[in-house]
N, C-alpha and C positions, 0 to 999 in steps of 0.2 A: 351563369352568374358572372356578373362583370366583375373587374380586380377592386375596383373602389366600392364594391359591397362586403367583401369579405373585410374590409379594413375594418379600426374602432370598434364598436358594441360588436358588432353582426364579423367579427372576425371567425375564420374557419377553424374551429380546433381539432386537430388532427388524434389527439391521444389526452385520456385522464391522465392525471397525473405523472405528467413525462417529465423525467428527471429530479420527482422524489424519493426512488432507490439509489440515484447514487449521491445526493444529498444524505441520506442515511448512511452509507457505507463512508462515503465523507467521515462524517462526526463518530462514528464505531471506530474506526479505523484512530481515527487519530486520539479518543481516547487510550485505545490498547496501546500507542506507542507511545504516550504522557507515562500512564501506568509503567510501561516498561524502562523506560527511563527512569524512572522513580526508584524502582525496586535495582536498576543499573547505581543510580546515585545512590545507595545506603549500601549497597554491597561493596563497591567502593568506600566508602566514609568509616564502613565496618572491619575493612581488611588494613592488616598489621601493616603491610609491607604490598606494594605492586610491584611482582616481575609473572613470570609466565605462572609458575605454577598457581597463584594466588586468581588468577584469570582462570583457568582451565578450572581449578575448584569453583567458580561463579556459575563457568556454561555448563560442569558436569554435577552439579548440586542434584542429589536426589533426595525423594521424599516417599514414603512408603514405596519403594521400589521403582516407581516413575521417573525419568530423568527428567525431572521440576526447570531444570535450569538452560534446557537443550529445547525442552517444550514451549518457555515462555520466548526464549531467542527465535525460533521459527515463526511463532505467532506473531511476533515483533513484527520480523521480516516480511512475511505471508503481506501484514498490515499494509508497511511501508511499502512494498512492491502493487498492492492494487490501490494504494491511497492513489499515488503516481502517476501510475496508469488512466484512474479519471479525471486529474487534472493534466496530465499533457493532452490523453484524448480529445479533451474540452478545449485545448490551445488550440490543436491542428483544426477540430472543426468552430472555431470563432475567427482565426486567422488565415485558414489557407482555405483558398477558393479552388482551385483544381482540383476535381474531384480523385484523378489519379495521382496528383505528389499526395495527397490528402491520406489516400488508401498507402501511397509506400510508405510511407513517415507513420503512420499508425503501424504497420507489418513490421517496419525496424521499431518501435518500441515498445512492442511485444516479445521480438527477439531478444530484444536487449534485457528488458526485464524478466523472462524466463531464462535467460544465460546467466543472468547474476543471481537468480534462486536457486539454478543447481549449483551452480559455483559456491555460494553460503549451505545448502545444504552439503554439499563435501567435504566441506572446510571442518562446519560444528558438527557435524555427526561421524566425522573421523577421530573426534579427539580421542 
């Protein structure tokens, strides 16, 4: 099949529905992190006085024995870390044509964004 067949109508499509899970995870994601902000801004708006301890009671809030407050800051996180990751992904491969800087630059930021998840998980869950 020649290349000017596959173009317009008669184009070749490779995959159903390629790239409506991360269109999903998209808009999931950045709900959970509107929400978390939300429930960031009233817990704020709620507290008498901001210094540390008033923080530390936000991320160590618990609720029937659940640390509620340590739970919803990693989910926050978790969010913001693969929101990130499909949109830079999406940069490197719309803008970088070398298939190998493509693959380094994707490998660095994945590092980067699993170094700064554990890095926030030893932060909040050392409180």
């Amino acid at each position: 099949m020649a290349t000017q067949e596959r173009l317009g109508t008669k184009r070749l499509v490779v995959g159903a529905h390629y790239g409506t899970m991360d269109f999903i995870v998209q808009r999931v994601t950045a709900v959970i992190m509107a929400v978390y902000t939300l429930v960031l801004f009233f817990g704020i708006i709620f507290t008498s006085e901001l210094n540390f301890e008033s923080w530390r009671r936000l991320f160590t809030f618990t609720c029937l024995g659940l640390p509620v407050g340590s739970l919803l800051a990693t989910l926050a996180f978790l969010s913001l870390a693969w929101h990130a990751w499909i949109g830079v992904r999406d940069i490197w491969m719309d803008y970088v044509r070398s298939a190998g800087l493509r693959l380094f630059l994707q490998a660095l930021t994945v590092l980067w964004l699993v170094g700064a998840v554990v890095f926030f998980a030893k932060i909040l869950w050392s409180l």
